[in-house]
C-alpha positions in Angstrom: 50.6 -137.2 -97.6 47.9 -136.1 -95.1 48.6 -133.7 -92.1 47.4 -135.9 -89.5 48.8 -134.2 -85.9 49.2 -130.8 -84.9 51.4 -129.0 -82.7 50.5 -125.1 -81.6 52.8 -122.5 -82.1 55.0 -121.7 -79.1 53.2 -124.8 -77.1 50.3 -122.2 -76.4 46.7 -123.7 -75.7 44.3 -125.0 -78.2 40.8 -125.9 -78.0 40.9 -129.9 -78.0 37.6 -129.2 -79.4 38.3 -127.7 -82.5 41.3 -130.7 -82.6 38.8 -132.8 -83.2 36.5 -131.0 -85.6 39.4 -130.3 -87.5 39.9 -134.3 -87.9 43.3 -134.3 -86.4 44.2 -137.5 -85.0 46.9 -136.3 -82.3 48.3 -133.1 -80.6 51.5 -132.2 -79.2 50.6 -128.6 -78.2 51.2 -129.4 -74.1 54.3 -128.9 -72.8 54.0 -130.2 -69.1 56.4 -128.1 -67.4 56.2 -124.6 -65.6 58.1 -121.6 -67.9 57.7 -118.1 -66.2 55.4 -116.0 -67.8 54.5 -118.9 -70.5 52.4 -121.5 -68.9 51.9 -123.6 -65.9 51.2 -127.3 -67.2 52.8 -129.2 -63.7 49.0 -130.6 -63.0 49.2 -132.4 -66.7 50.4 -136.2 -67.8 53.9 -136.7 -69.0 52.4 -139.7 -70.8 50.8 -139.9 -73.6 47.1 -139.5 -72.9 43.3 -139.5 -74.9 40.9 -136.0 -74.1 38.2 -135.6 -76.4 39.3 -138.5 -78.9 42.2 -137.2 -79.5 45.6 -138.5 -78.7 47.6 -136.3 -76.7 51.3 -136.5 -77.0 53.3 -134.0 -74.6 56.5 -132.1 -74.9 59.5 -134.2 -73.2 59.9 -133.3 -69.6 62.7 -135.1 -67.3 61.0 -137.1 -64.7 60.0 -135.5 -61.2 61.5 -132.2 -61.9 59.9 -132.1 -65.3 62.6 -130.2 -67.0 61.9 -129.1 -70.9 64.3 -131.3 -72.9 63.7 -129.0 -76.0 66.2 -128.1 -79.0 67.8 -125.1 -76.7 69.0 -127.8 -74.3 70.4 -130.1 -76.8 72.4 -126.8 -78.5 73.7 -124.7 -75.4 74.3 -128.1 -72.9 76.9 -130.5 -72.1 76.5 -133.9 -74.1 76.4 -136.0 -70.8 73.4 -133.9 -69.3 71.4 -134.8 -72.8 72.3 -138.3 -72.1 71.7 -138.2 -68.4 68.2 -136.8 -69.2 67.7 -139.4 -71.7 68.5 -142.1 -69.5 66.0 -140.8 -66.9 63.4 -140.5 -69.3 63.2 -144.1 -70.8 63.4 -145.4 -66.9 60.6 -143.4 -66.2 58.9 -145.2 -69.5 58.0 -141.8 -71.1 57.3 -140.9 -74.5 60.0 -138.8 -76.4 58.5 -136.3 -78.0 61.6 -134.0 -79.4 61.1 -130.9 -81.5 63.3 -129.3 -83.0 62.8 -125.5 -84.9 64.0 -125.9 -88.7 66.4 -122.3 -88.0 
């Protein structure tokens, strides 16, 4: 089966040119939150999104406050904030990207 997204390690930036040359039809490389010291992504869509002819699909954020709902959040917080957040997050119509590291 063909590799046909790409995600960069540790959500750091990629060039969406290269994407494309590389004949990748989506990335999930944006996480659209602010993490100290890691990256500032407020200014970016939540949505799914097109740049350069390639699909864009974001990390999931909570609406407005755009908290990460990443695999630490799902192991270290209480089951009815993960289904708060989730209930939030199909409201607000967004796209739930989940990843999850295999250790």
């Amino acid at each position: 089966m063909p590799v046909t997204g790409y995600r960069m390690a540790r959500m750091m930036p990629v060039s969406q040119l290269e994407i494309s040359k590389a004949g990748y039809l989506y990335n999930s490389s944006l996480h659209p939150t602010w993490l100290p010291g890691r990256y500032n992504n407020l200014s970016e869509p939540c949505a799914p999104f097109w740049k350069q002819g390639v699909l864009q699909i974001p990390a999931l954020v909570t609406p407005g406050v755009r908290f990460p709902v990443l695999w630490l959040g799902f192991k270290n917080f209480p089951l009815a904030w993960i289904q708060a957040a989730t209930r939030a997050i199909w409201k607000a119509g967004l796209c739930a990207n989940l990843y999850f590291h295999p250790w």
